[in-house]
Structures are given as structure tokens and as C-alpha cells.
C-alpha positions as semicolon CSV with decimal commas, in nm:
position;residue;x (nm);y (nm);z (nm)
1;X;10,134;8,403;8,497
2;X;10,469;8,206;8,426
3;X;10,780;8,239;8,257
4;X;10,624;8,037;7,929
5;X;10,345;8,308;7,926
6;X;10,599;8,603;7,937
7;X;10,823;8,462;7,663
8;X;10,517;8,400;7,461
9;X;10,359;8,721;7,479
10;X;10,683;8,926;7,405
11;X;10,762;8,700;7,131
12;X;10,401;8,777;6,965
13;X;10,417;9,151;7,000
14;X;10,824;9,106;6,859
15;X;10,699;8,902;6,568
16;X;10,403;9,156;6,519
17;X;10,642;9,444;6,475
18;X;10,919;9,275;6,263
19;X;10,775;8,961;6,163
20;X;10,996;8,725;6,313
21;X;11,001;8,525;6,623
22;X;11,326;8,567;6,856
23;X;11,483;8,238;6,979
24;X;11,437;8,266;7,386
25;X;11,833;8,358;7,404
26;X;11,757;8,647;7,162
27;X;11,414;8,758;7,336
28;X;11,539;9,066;7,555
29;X;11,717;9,251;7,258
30;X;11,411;9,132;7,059
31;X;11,181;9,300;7,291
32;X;11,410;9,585;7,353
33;X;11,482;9,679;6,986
34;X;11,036;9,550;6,950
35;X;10,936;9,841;7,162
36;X;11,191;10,145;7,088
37;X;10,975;10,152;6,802
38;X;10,846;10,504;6,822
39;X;10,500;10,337;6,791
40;X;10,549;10,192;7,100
41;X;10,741;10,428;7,302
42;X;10,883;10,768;7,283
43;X;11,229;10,669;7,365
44;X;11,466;10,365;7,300
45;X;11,521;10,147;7,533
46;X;11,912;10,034;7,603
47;X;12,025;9,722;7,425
48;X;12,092;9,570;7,706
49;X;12,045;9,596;8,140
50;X;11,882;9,839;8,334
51;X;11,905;10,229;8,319
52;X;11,820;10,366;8,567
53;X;11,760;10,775;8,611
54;X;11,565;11,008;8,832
55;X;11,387;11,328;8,827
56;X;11,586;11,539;8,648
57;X;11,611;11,247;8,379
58;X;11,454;11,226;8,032
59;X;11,155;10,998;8,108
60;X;11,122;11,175;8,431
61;X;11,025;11,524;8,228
62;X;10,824;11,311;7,967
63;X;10,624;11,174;8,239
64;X;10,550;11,520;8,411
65;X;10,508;11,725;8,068
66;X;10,199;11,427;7,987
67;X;10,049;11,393;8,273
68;X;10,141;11,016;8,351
69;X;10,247;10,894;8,735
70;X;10,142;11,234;8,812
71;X;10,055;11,123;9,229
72;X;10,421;10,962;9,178
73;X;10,602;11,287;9,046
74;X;10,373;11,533;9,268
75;X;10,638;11,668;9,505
76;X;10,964;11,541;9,376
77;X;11,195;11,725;9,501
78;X;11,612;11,754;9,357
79;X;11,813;11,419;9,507
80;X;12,203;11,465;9,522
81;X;12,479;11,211;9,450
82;X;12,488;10,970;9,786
83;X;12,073;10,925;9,779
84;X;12,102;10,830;9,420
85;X;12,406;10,606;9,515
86;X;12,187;10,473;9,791
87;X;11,891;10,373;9,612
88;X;12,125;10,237;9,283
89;X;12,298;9,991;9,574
90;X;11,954;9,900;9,706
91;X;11,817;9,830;9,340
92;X;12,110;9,589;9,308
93;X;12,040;9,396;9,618
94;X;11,714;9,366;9,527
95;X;11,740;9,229;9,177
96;X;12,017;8,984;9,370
97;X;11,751;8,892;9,674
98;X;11,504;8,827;9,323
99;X;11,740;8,570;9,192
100;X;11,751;8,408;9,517
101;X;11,385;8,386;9,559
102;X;11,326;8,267;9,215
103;X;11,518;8,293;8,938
104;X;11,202;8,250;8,676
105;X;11,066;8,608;8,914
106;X;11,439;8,776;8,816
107;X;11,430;8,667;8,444
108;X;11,078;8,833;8,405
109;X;11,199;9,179;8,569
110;X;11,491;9,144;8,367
111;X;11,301;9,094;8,039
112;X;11,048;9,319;8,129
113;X;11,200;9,619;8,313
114;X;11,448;9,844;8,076
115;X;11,412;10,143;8,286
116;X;11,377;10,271;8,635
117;X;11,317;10,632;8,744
118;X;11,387;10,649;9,139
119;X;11,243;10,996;9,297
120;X;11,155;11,120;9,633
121;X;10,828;11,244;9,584
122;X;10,687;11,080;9,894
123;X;10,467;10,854;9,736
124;X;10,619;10,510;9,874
125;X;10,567;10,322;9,588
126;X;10,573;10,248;9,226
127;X;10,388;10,245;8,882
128;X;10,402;10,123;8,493
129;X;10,197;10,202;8,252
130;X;10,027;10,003;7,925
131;X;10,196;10,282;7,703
132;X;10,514;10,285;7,837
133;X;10,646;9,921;7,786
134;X;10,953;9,853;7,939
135;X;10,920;10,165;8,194
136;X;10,911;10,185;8,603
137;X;10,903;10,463;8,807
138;X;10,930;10,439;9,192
139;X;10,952;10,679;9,499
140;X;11,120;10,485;9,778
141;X;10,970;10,514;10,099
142;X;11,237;10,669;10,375
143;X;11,187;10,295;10,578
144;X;11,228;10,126;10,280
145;X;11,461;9,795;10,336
146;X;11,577;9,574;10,040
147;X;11,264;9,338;10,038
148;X;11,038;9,659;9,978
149;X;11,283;9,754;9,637
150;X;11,228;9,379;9,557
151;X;10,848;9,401;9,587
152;X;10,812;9,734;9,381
153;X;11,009;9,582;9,119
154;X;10,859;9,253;9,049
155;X;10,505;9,408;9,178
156;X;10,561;9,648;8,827
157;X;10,682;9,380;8,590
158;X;10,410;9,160;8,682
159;X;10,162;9,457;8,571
160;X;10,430;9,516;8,244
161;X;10,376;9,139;8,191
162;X;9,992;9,201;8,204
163;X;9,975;9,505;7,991
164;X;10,205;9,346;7,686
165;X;9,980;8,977;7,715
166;X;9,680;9,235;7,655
167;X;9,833;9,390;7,374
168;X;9,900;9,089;7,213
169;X;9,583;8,831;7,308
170;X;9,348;9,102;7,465
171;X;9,198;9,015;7,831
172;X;8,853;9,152;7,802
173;X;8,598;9,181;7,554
174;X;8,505;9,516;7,661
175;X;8,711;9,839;7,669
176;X;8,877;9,961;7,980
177;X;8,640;10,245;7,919
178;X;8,374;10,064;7,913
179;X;8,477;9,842;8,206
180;X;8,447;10,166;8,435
181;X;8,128;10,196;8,426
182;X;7,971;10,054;8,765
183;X;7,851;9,693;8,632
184;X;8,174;9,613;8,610
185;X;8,333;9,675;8,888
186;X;8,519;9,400;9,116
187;X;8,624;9,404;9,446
188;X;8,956;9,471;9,496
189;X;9,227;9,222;9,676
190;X;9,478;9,536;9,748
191;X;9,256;9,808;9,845
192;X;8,985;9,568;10,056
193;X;8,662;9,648;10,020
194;X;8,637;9,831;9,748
195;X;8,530;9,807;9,409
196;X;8,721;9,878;9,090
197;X;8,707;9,841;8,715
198;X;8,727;9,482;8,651
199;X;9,056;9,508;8,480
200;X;9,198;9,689;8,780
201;X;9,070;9,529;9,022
202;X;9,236;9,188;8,768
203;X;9,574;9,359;8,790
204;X;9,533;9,391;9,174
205;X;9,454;9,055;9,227
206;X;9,689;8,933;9,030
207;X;10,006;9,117;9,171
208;X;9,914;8,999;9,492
209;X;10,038;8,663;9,441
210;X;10,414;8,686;9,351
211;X;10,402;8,997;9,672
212;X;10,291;8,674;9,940
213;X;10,511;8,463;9,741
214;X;10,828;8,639;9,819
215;X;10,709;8,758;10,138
216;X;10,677;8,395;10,259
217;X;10,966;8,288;10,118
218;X;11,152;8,541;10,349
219;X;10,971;8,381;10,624
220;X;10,774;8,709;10,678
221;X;10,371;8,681;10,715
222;X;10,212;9,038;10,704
223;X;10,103;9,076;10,330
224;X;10,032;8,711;10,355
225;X;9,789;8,766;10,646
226;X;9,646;9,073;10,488
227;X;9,531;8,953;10,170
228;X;9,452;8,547;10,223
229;X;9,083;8,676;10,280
230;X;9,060;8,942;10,043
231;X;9,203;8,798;9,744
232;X;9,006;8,496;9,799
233;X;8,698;8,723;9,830
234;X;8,809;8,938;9,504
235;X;8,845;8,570;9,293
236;X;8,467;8,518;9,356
237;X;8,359;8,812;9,270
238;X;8,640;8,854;8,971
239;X;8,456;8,523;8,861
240;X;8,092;8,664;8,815
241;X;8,199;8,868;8,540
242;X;8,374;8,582;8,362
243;X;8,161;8,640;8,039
244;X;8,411;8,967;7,970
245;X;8,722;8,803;7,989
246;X;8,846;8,652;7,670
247;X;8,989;8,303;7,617
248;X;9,341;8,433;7,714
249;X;9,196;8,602;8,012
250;X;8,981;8,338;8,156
251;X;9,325;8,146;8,157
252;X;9,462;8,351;8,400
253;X;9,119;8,424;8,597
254;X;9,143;8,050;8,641
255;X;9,510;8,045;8,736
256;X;9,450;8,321;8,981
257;X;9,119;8,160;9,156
258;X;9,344;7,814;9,201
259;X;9,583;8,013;9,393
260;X;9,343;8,214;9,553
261;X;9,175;7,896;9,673
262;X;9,471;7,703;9,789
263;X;9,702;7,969;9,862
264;X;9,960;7,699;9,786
265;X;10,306;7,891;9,750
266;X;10,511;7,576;9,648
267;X;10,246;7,591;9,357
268;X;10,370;7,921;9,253
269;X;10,667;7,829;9,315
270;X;10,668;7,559;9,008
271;X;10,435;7,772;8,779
272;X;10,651;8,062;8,745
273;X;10,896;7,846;8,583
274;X;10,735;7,629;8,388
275;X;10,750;7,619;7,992
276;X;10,958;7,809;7,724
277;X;10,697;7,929;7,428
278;X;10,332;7,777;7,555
279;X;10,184;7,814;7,213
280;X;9,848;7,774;7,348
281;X;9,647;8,091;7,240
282;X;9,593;8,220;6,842
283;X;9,674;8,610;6,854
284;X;9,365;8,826;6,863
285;X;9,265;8,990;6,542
């Protein structure tokens, strides 16, 4: 999924709330001021950057009083002034190691991340969620180096990029209800070997391409040797259920399988930066 596909899918779901299509210099307030919509979410996001809080923070109590990230927020414990200094520095270099890497990668966290809940829960990782656009929570792992903050944060926009092209094109012709059920199920690139709900097991396939990408690029093999096999093994089997994917989502099945085939990282390299608005899909009814 590239840059084009990000702008167009935010600029869908903008013009679908106020009826006008931002310019691509106006997009992140767009989106921003798009999803503070109570609709959308339960609380604004900030005009502008990052905000960043932890568990003693508004979304943090949202997130525990419903129920959502609950394996991230099981266990949090209270986090004093120098961790949350710590991890606020290590967020930075990361979003600076980002730009380095690939400047189209930063501009999609950038657009697509508004806010970051850091805890210490224990959990070593990171989640979104399709009803909280814009939101991130992570629990930093104690080994954690600036590469790892760089991977949870472009690892969750890529899923935030996922969740707001579904809201705006739809990916599958069936519910995600309905794609639980056991026909449906994929094998899964991350978690090798077993099988998911297709549009999980989607999402896990397709996160694992930007991961490699930036691990290579740091000249560092280990997620790259993990999931070459896997991923290519989760593309065939992501393709036998190709007759529940929509037109938008067979796009990016296809996209994915090419990479999966070639594992060609200067590829990605040029397709995360290519195009401005595609215009290529009509918005699902």
C-alpha cells in the first residue's frame, strides 16, 4: 500500500464527512478535524503532531473502561517522570530513523498516527484498532532499541492505513464476523502456521512487508529470514479465497503476492512513494 493509496483513502472518508476533498498540503488537519467527529472517535484528535500520553492518560482509561487492548493494558503498572522521558526520546529517534529509511513510511505515520499511549504492561508490543482512527497504544519491551519503536510505529499505521481504506472502499465482501468462521481462515505470515480469519491473517501479511523493508534497510536479516517462507506460503493460500475480497482488496492481495513472490525491497522501496490521489477505485455504496 503506497503513499497515493493513503492520501486517497483519507481524502474519501474527509470528503464523506464534510463533503469536500482536502488539497494533499491540507490532508492531516483534514483527517484530524475528519475523525474528531464524535462519530468517529470519542475524543479529538490535536490539530496538529503527535500526543503522546500513558496510563494514567485519557485514552488510556477509555481503553480499559471498554474493554479494547485489554492483553496491552493487563498489568500496567504507574511509570514516573525519567521512563516517560525515556520512551518520549526514543519515540523521537524513531520517527527520525523513519524519515531516514523512507520518507513516504514517515509521512504515512505522520498522517496516520495522532496519538500514542506508551505503558509498561509487559506486553512488548503494540495495537490500533478500526474504531479508534488515529490511535496507538504500545508497551515497550525492557530490550527495546530505537529500530523496535520504529517497527511498532509504522507496523500500527500500516494496520490504521488498512482499517480507514476499508472504511472507505471495503476489502471483503463478507463481514469480519462472518470471515471467522473456519472456511475462511488463512494462514498466517506472523504467527506461522496457523490459521486466522482471512482479514487477519490480510493485515498480518501485509504488515510484514514495510517490517523486512526497514529491517533490511538497516542491514539487519532476522525478520527477513523469518518470514521470506511464510509470507510467501500465506500469499497462496490468502489467494484461494480471492472471490471475498472486493475490487479494492484484490488490489492489494495482488500487490502483496508480487512482493511476496519477489521479495524485491528496492520494489517497495519505489511503491511506497509513488502517486498523490490514485483515483482508481469508485467509493463503495
Amino acid at each position: 500500500m503506497n503513499i497515493g493509496h493513503t492520501y486517497e483513502s483519507m481524502a474519501r472518508l474527509v470528503h464523506a464527512q464534510t463533503g469536500e476533498y482536502p488539497t494533499a498540503e491540507g490532508m492531516s488537519g483534514a483527517y484530524r478535524a475528519a475523525i474528531s467527529n464524535p462519530a468517529m472517535r470519542p475524543m479529538a484528535a490535536a490539530p496538529a503532531g503527535l500526543d503522546i500520553t500513558y496510563e494514567d492518560g485519557a485514552w488510556a482509561d477509555f481503553c480499559k473502561a471498554n474493554g479494547i487492548f485489554a492483553h496491552i493494558f493487563k498489568g500496567a503498572g504507574p511509570t514516573d517522570g525519567p521512563t516517560r522521558e525515556a520512551w518520549d526520546n526514543k519515540v523521537t529517534e524513531a520517527l527520525a530513523l523513519i524519515q531516514e529509511i523512507d520518507p513516504s513510511l514517515r509521512l504515512m505515520v505522520d498522517l496516520l498516527v495522532t496519538d500514542l499511549v506508551i505503558l509498561n504492561s509487559g506486553a512488548d508490543g503494540g495495537g490500533s484498532a478500526s474504531q479508534l482512527p488515529g490511535v496507538v497504544v504500545m508497551s515497550p519491551g525492557e530490550k527495546w532499541e530505537v529500530l523496535d519503536y520504529t517497527m511498532c510505529l509504522v507496523h500500527e499505521a500500516m494496520h490504521l492505513n488498512l482499517f480507514v481504506g476499508d472504511k472507505v472502499y471495503g476489502t471483503f465482501t463478507l463481514s469480519s464476523r462472518e470471515l471467522d468462521a473456519d472456511q475462511y481462515r488463512a494462514l498466517s505470515a506472523v504467527k506461522i502456521g496457523q490459521r486466522r480469519p482471512l482479514d487477519k491473517a490480510f493485515h498480518a501479511a501485509i504488515v510484514t512487508v514495510p517490517l523486512m523493508f526497514m529491517e533490511h534497510h538497516q542491514g539487519k536479516t532476522t525478520l527477513v529470514d523469518l518470514y521470506t517462507a511464510s509470507l510467501r506460503d500465506a500469499c497462496e493460500d490468502l489467494k484461494k479465497q480471492r472471490e471475498h475480497f472486493t475490487p479494492y482488496g484484490r488490489m492489494l492481495l495482488d500487490e502483496l503476492c508480487a512482493f511476496g513472490e519477489s521479495i524485491d525491497f528496492e520494489a517497495v522501496a519505489h511503491a511506497t512513494s509513488s502517486g498523490a490521489y490514485a483515483g482508481y477505485l469508485p467509493v463503495a455504496a
